[in-house]
C-alpha positions in Angstrom: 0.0 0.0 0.0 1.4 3.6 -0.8 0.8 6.6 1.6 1.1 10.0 0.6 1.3 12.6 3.9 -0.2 16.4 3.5 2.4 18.7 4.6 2.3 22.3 4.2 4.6 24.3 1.7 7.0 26.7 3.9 9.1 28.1 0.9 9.8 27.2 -3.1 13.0 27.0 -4.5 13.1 27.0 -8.7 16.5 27.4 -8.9 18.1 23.7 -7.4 18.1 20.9 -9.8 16.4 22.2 -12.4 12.8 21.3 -10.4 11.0 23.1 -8.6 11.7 21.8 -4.4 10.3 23.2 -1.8 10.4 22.6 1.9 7.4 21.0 3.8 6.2 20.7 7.0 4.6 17.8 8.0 3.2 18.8 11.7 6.5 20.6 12.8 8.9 18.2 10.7 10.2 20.1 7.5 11.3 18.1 4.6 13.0 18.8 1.3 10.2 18.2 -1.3 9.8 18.1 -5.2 7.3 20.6 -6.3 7.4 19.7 -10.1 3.9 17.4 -10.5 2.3 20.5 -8.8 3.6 23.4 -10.0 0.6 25.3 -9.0 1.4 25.1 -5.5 2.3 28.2 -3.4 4.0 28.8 0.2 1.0 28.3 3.0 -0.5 25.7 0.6 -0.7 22.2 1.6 0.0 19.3 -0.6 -0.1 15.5 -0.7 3.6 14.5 -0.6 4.4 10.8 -2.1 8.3 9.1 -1.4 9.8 12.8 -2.3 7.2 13.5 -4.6 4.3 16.4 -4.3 1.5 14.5 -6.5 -1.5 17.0 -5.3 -2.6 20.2 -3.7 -5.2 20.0 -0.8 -7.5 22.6 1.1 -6.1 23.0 4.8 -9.3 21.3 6.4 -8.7 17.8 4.2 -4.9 18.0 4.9 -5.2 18.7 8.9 -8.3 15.7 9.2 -5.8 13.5 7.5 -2.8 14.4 10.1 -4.9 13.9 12.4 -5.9 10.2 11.4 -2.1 9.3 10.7 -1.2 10.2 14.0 -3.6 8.1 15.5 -2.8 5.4 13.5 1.2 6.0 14.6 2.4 7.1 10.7 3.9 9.6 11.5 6.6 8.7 13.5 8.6 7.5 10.5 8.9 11.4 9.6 10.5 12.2 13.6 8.3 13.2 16.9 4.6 13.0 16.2 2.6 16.1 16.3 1.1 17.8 19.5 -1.2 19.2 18.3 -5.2 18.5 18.9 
């Protein structure tokens, strides 16, 4: 089974590799992210982030509920300290 983890876009960098990267936050872990699937994606936007890969942008209500499940379910600990928040 493949997850995919919303995180929220905290800057864009179209310089790099030639992609556009970006760093995300998922829940207070920030991650170095390519941005080049959804290059309509802007800082404060969330998107759904697959092995490296941003494959869609999400509204902030959809991305938070789904935090919120994969914190229950204890997915989130592969990414570092689970979030805190309710």
């Amino acid at each position: 089974m493949c997850l995919g983890v919303p995180g929220k876009v905290m800057s864009i960098d179209e310089a790099g590799v030639g992609m556009t990267m970006g760093r995300v936050s998922f829940g207070g872990i920030v991650k170095e992210v390519c941005l080049a699937y959804t290059p309509q994606a802007q800082v404060g936007d969330y998107v759904l982030v697959h092995v490296g890969f941003s494959i869609s942008v999400l509204d902030e209500e959809e991305a938070e509920g789904t935090l919120r499940f994969l914190e229950r379910m204890g997915e989130l600990e592969a990414f570092g300290t689970p979030r805190t928040q309710p």
